[in-house]
GUMARDO-422798 format. One record per residue: residue in one letter; z, y, x of N, C-alpha, C in turn. Coordinates in steps of 0.1 Angstrom, whole numbers, padded with zeros to 4 digits, always signed. Example, Ala and Ser with C-alpha at 12.3 -4.5 7.8 and 13.67 -1.06 7.14 Angstrom:
a+0078-0057+0132+0078-0045+0123+0078-0033+0132;s+0071-0022+0128+0071-0011+0137+0079+0000+0129;
//
This chain:
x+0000-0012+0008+0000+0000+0000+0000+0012+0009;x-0011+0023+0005-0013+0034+0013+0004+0044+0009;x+0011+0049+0020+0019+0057+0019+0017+0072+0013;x+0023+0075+0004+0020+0094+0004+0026+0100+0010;x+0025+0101+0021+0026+0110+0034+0026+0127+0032;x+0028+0140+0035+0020+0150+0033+0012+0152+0040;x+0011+0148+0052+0002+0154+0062-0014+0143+0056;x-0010+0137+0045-0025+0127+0038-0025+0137+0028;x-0022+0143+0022-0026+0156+0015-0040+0166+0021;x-0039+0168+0028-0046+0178+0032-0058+0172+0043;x-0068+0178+0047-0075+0180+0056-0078+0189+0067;x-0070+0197+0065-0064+0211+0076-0063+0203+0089;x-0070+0200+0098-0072+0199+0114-0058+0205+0116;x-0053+0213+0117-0043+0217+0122-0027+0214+0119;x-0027+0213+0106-0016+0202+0095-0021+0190+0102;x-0028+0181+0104-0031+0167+0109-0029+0167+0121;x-0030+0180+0130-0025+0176+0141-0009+0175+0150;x-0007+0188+0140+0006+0190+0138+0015+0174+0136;x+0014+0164+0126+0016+0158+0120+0017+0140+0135;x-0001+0141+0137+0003+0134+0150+0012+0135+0163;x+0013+0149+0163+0020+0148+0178+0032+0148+0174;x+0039+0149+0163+0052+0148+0157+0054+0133+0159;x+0044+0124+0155+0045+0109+0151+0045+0102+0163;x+0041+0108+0177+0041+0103+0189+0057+0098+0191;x+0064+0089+0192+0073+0080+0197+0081+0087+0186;x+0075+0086+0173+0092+0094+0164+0086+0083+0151;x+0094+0080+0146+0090+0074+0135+0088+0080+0117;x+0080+0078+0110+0078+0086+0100+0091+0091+0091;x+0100+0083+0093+0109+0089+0081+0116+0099+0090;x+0115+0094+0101+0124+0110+0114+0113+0122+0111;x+0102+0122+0112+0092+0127+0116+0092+0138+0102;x+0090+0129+0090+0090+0138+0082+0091+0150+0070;x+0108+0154+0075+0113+0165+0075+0113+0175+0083;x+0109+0170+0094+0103+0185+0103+0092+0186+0102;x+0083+0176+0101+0072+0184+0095+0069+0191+0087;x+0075+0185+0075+0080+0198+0062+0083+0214+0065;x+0097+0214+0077+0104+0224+0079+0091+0231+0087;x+0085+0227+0098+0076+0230+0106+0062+0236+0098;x+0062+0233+0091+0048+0240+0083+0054+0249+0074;x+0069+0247+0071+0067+0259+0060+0073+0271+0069;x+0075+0268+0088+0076+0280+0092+0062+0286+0097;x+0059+0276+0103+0044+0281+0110+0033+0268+0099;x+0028+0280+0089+0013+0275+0082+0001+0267+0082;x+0002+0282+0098-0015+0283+0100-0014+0280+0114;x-0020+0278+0122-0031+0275+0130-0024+0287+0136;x-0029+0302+0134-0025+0316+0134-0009+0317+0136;x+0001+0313+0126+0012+0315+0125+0018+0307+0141;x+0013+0297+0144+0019+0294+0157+0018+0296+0169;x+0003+0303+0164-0001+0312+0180+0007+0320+0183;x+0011+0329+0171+0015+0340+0178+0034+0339+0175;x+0038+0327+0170+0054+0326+0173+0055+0325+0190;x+0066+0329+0191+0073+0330+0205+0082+0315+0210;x+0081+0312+0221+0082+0295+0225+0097+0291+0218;x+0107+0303+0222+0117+0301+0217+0120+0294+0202;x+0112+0299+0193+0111+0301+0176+0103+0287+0177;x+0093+0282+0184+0087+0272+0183+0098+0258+0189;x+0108+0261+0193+0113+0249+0201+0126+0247+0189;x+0132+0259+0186+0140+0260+0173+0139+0249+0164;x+0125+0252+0155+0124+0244+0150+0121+0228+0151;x+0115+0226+0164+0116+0215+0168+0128+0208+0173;x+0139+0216+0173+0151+0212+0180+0151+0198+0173;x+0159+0193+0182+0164+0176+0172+0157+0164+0172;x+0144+0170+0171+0131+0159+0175+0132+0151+0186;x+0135+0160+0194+0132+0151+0210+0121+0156+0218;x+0117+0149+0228+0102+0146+0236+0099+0165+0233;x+0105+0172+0236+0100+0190+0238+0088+0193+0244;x+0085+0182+0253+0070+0189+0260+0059+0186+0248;x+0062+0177+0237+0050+0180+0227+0048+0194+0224;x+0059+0200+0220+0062+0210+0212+0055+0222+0221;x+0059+0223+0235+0053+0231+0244+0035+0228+0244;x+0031+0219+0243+0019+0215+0244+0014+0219+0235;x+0017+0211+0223+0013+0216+0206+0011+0234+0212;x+0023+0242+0210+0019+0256+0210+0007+0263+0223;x+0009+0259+0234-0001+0261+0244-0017+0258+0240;x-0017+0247+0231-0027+0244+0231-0034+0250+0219;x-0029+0251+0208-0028+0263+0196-0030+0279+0203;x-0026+0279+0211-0029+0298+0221-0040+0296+0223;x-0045+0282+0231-0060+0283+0233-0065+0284+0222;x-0069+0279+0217-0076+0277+0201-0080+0287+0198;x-0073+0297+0197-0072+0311+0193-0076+0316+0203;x-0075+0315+0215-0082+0321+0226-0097+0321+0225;x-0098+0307+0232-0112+0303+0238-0121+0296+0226;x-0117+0295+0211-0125+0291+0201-0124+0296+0186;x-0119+0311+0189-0121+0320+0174-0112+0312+0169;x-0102+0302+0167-0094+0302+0156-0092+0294+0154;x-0108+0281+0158-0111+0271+0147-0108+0259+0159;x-0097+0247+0152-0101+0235+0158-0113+0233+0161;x-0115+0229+0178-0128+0223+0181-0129+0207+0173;x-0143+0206+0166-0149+0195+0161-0152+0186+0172;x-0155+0190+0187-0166+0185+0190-0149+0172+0203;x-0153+0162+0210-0142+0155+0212-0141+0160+0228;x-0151+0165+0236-0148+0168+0249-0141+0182+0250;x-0143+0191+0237-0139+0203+0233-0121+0203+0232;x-0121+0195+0220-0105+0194+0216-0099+0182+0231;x-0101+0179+0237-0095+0168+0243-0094+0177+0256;x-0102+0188+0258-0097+0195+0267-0085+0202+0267;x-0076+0209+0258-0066+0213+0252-0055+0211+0258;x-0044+0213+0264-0034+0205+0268-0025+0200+0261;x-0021+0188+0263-0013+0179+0260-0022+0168+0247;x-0034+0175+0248-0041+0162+0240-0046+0150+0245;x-0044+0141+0244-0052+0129+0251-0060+0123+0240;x-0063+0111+0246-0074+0105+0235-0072+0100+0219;x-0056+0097+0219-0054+0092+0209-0051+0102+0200;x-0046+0111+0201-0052+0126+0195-0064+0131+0192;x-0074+0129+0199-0081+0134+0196-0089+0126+0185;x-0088+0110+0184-0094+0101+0175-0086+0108+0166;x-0074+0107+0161-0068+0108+0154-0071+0117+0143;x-0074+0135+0151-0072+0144+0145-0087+0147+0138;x-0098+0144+0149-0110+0146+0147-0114+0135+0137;x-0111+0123+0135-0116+0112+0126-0109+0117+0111;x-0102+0123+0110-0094+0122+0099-0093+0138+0094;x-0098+0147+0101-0098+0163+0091-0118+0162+0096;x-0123+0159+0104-0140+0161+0107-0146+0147+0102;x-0140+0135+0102-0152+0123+0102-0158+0120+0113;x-0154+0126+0126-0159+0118+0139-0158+0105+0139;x-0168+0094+0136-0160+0081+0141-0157+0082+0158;x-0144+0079+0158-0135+0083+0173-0126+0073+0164;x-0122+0061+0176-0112+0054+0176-0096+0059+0178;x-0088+0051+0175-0072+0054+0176-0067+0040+0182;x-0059+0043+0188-0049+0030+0196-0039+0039+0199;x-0027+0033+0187-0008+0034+0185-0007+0023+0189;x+0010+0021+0193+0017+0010+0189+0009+0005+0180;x+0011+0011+0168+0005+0000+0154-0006-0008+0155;x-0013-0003+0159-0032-0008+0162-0028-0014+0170;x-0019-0010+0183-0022-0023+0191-0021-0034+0194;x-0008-0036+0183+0001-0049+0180-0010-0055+0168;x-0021-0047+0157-0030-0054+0147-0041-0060+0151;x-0045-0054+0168-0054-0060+0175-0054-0068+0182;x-0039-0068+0188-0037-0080+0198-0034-0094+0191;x-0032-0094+0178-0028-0103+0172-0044-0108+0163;x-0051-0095+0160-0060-0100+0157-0074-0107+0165;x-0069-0108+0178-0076-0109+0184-0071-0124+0191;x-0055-0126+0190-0047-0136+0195-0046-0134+0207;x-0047-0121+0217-0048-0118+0229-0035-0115+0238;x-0027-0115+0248-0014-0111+0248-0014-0095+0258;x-0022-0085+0248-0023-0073+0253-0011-0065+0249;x-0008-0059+0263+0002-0046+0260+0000-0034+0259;x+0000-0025+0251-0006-0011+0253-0004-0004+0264;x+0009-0006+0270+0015-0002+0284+0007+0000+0295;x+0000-0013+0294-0008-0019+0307-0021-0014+0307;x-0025-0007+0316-0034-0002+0322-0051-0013+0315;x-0047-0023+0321-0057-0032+0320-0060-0036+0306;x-0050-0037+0294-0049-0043+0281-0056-0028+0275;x-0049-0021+0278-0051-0012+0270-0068-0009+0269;x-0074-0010+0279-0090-0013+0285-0096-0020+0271;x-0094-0028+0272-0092-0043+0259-0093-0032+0247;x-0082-0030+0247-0075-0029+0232-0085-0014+0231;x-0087-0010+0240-0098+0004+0234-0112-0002+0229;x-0117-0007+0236-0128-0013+0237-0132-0018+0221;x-0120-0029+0216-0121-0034+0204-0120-0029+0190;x-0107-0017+0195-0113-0001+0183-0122+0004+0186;x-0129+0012+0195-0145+0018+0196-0151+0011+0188;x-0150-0006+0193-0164-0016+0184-0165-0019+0170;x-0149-0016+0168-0144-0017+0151-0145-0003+0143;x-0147+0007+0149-0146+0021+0144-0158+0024+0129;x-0159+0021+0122-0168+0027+0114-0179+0040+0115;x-0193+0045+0112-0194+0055+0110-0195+0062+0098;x-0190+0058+0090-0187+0061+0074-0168+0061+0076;x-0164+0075+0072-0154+0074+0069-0141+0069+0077;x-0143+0072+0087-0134+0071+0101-0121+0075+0102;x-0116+0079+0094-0104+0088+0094-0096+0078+0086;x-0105+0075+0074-0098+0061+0062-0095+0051+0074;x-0105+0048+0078-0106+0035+0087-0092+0029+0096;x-0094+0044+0107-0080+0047+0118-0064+0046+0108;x-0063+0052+0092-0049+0054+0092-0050+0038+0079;x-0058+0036+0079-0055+0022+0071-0050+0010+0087;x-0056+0010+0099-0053+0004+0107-0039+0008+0110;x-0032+0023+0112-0019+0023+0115-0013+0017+0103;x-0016+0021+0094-0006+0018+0077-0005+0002+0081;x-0013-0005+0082-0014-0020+0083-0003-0025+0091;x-0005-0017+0108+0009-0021+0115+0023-0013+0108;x+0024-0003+0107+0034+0003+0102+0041-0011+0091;x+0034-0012+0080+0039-0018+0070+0036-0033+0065;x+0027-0041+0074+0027-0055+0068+0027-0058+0085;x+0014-0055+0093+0020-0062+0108+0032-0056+0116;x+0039-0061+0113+0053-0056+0121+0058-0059+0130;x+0062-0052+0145+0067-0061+0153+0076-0076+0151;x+0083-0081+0139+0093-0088+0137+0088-0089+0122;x+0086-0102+0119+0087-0109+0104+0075-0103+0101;x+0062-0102+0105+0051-0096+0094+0047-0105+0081;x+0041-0098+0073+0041-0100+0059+0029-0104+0058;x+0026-0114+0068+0012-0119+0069+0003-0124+0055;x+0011-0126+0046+0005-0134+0029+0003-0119+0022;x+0008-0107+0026+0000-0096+0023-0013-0086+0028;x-0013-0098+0043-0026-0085+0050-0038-0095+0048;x-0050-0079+0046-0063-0083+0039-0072-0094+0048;x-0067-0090+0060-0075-0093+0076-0070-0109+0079;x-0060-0114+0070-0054-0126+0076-0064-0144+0079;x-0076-0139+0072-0087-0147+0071-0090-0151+0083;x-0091-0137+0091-0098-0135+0106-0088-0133+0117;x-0078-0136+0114-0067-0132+0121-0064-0145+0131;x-0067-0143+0141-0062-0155+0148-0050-0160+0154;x-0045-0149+0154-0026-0151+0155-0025-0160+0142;x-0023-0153+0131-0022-0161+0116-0030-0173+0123;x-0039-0177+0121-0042-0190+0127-0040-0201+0134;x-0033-0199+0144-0027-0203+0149-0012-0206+0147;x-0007-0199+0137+0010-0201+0131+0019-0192+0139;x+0012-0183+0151+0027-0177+0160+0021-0162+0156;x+0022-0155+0147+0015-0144+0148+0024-0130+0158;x+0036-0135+0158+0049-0129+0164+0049-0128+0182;x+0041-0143+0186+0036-0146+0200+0030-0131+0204;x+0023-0122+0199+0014-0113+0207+0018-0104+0196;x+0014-0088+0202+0016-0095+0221+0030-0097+0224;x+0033-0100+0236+0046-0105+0241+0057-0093+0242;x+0069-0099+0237+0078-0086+0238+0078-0078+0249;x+0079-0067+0244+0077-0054+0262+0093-0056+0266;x+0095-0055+0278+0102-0054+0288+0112-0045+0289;x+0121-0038+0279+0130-0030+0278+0134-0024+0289;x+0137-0010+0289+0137-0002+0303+0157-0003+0301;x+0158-0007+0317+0174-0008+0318+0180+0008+0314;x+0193+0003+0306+0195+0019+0304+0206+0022+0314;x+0212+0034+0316+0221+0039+0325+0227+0050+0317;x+0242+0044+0324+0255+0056+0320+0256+0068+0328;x+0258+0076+0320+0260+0088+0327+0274+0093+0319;x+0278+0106+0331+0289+0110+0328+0288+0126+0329;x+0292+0134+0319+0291+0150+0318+0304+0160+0316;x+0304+0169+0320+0313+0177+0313+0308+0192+0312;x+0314+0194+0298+0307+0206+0295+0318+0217+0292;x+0315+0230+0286+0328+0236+0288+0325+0247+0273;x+0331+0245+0265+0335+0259+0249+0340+0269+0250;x+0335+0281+0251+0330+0290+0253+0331+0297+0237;x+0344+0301+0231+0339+0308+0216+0341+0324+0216;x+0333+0330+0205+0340+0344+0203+0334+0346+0188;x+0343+0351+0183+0338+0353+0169+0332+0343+0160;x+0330+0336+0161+0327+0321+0157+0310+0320+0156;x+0306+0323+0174+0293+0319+0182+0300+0311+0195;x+0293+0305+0199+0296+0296+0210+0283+0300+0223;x+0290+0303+0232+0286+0303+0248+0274+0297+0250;x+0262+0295+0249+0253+0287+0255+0244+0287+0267;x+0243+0281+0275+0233+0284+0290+0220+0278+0286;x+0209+0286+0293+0198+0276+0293+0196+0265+0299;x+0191+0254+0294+0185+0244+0305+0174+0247+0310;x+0173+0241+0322+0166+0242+0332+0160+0226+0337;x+0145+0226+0339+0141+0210+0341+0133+0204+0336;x+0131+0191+0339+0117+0187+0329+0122+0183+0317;x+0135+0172+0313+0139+0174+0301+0139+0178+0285;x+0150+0192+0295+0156+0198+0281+0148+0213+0285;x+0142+0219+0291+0137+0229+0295+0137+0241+0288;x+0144+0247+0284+0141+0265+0274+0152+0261+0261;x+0158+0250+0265+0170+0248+0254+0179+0251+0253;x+0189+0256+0249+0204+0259+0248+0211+0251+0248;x+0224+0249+0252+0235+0239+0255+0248+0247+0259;x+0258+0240+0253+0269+0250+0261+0272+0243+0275;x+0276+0250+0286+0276+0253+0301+0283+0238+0305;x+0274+0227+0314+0281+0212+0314+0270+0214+0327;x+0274+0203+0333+0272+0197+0347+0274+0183+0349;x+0267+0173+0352+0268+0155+0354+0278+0153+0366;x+0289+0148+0361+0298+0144+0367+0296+0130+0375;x+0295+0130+0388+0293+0121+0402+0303+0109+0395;x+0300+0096+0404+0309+0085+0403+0322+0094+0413;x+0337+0093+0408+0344+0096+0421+0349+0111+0419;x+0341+0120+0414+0343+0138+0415+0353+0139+0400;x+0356+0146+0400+0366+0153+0390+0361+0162+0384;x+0361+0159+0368+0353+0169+0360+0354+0182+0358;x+0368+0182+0361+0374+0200+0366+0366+0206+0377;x+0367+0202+0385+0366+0204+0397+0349+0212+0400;x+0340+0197+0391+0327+0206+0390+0323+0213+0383;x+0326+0210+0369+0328+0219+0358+0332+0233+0365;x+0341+0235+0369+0343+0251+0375+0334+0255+0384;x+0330+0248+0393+0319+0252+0402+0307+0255+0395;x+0304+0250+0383+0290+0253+0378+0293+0264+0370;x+0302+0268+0365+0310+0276+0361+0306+0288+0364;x+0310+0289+0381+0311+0303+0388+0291+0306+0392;x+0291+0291+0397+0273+0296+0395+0266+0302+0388;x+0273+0298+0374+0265+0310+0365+0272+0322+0358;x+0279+0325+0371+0283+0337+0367+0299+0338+0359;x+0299+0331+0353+0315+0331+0347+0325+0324+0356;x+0341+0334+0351+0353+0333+0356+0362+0327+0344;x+0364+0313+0344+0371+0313+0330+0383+0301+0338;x+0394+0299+0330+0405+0289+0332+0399+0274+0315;x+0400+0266+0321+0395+0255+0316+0410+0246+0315;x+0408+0242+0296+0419+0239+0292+0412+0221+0288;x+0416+0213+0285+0412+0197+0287+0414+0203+0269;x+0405+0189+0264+0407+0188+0248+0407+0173+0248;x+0405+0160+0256+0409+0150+0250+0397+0140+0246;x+0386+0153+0243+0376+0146+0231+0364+0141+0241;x+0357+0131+0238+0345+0126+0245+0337+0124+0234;x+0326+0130+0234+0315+0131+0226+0302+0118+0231;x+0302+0108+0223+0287+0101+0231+0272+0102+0225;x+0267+0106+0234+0252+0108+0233+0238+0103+0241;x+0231+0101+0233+0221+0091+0242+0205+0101+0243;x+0200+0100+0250+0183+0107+0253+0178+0094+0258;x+0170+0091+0252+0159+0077+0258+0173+0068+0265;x+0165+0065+0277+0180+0053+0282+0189+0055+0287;x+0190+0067+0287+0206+0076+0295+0216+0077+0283;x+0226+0066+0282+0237+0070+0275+0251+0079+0286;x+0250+0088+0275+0258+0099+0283+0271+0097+0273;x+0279+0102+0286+0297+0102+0277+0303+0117+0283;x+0303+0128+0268+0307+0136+0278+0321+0144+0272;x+0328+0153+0286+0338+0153+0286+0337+0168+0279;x+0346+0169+0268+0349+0185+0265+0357+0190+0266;x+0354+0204+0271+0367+0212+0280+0366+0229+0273;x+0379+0232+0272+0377+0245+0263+0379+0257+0273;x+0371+0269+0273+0370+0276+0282+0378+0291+0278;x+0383+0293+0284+0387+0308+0285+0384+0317+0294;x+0371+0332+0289+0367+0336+0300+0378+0348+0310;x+0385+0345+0317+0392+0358+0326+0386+0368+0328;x+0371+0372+0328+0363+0386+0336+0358+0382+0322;x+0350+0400+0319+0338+0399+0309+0326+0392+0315;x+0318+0387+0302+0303+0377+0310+0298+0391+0306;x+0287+0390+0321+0275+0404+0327+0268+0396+0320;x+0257+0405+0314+0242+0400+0307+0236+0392+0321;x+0232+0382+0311+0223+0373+0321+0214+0370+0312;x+0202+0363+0317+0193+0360+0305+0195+0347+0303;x+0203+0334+0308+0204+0324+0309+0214+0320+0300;x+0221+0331+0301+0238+0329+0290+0237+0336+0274;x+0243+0330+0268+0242+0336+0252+0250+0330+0245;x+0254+0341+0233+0268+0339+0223+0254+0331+0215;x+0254+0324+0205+0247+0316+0194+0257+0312+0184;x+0253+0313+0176+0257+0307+0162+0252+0295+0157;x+0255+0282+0163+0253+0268+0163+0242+0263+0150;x+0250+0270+0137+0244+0268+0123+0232+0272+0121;x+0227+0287+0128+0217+0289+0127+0204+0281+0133;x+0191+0281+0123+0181+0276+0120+0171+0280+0134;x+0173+0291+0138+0164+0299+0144+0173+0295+0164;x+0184+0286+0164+0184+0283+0174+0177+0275+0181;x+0175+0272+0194+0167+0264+0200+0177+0254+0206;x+0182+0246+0199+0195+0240+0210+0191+0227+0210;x+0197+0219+0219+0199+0203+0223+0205+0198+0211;x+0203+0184+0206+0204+0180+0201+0224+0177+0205;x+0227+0177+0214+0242+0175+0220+0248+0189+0216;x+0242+0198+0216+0245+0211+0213+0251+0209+0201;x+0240+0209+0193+0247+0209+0179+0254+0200+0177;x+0261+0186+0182+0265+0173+0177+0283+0181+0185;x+0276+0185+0191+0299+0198+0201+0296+0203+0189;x+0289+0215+0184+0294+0223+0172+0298+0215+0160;x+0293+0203+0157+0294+0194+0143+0309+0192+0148;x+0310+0188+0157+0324+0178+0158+0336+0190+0161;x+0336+0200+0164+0342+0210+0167+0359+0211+0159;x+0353+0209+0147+0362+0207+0142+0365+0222+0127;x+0355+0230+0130+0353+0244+0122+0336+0248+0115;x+0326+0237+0118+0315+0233+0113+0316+0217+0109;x+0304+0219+0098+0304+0203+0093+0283+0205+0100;x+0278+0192+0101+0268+0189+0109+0259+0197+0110;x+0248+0199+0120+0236+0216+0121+0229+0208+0118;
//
């Protein structure tokens, strides 16, 4: 059964693109409140050009993966730059863009223009490798070869856009990594996984990336009921807000650097312990971090790196840890 989606509403190139790069490593029920929220801040095509990165990362906060969001907007400035306005149609045009790659560009071009241009997700690549009984991994350099090859040759020139999101809908909702609903899919005739009885065999489970503990301390910072926040800096969390923390070494004492990062950026404060450990995870880094309440001794000098924020507001750009200290704070309920 085809999903109603909103971003299947429309044919707006720009709503569909919006829509994929959201869907890159996020899953649709994550995915689809910010896209909601995300279109009814920036509309048009226009409206995101000319927002400011800050206002663009805001709303993205929470999502995750930020370099989309940097990309998405960079690549929207071009648009508007170097092509009057209009999504390029053409696939060496839009693929030039930054942060588009191929599967974008199938994506966006097949489904608002009718390019037949292929797509290869997860989803397709688990409906091909099984349809195919192959033990291809998208991961892999070499499979993926494969696995393009066999959407190109499967691509339709009628109606390419149906073609590509009926192939995601298929893995999404009947080929599923675990228990597929094989006595519901259309393809199971030709299916040679189904055939064979192991449809689950391919491809072979991927190789889970080991995860790693980490350890942080950060430091609360209130006045008026806004909270202290520093920017991040890095490939990460880069242009985000956070309040003022530093990764605590195996061995080092969280005071100890906590205050030194402290004076780096400018502040003089006495640092009171609170007890509380907040845990938080980014991809495979489970972090455990320590909260410490700060009292500033000197006034904080304007810096552009430091800022009072109001956690609740919509219009901040914060880390998702950011807001999970203000939720738990004890004087807010969740951002």
């Amino acid at each position: 059964m085809r999903r109603d989606l909103p971003w299947r509403r429309t044919r707006d190139p720009y709503r569909i693109w919006v829509s994929e790069v959201m869907l890159q490593q996020t899953q649709v029920a994550t995915a689809t409140p910010y896209y909601l929220r995300f279109i009814g801040r920036f509309p048009s095509l226009d409206h995101l050009a000319n927002a400011r990165e800050s206002d663009v990362l805001a709303a993205w906060a929470g999502l995750g993966y930020y370099r989309r969001a940097r990309h998405l907007h960079a690549a929207v400035r071009e648009v508007v730059r170097e092509h009057a306005g209009r999504v390029p149609e053409k696939a060496e045009a839009f693929a030039d863009l930054p942060g588009v790659g191929r599967y974008t560009t199938g994506a966006v071009l097949s489904i608002a223009f009718g390019v037949p241009l292929p797509v290869l997700d997860g989803n397709v690549a688990r409906v091909l490798a099984r349809w195919c009984a192959k033990p291809w991994v998208v991961r892999n350099p070499r499979d993926a070869r494969a696995l393009w090859e066999v959407a190109t040759a499967l691509v339709p020139e009628r109606e390419p856009g149906d073609w590509n999101q009926a192939l995601m809908e298929l893995g999404a909702t009947v080929c599923t990594p675990r228990a597929p609903r094989c006595a519901e899919c259309p393809v199971r005739a030709s299916c040679r996984a189904f055939a064979l009885g192991k449809p689950e065999a391919f491809p072979p489970p991927a190789v889970r990336r080991a995860s790693v503990a980490l350890r942080r301390a950060v430091a609360i910072v209130e006045r008026r009921g806004r909270v202290l926040m520093a920017r991040r800096a890095g490939a990460l969390l880069d242009g985000l807000w956070e309040p003022p923390g530093v990764d605590v070494a195996a061995g080092a004492k969280p005071r100890t650097v906590l205050a030194a990062e402290l004076r780096r950026l400018g502040l003089t404060a006495r640092l009171e312990p609170t007890d509380r450990i907040v845990r938080h995870t980014i991809t495979h880094r489970r972090i455990s971090v320590e909260v410490w309440r700060a009292a500033l001794t000197k006034p904080l000098a304007p810096r552009a790196t430091l800022r009072y924020v109001d956690p609740d507001s919509p219009d901040a750009a914060l880390t998702a840890l950011a807001r999970k200290l203000a939720a738990r704070s004890g004087r807010r309920g969740p951002g």
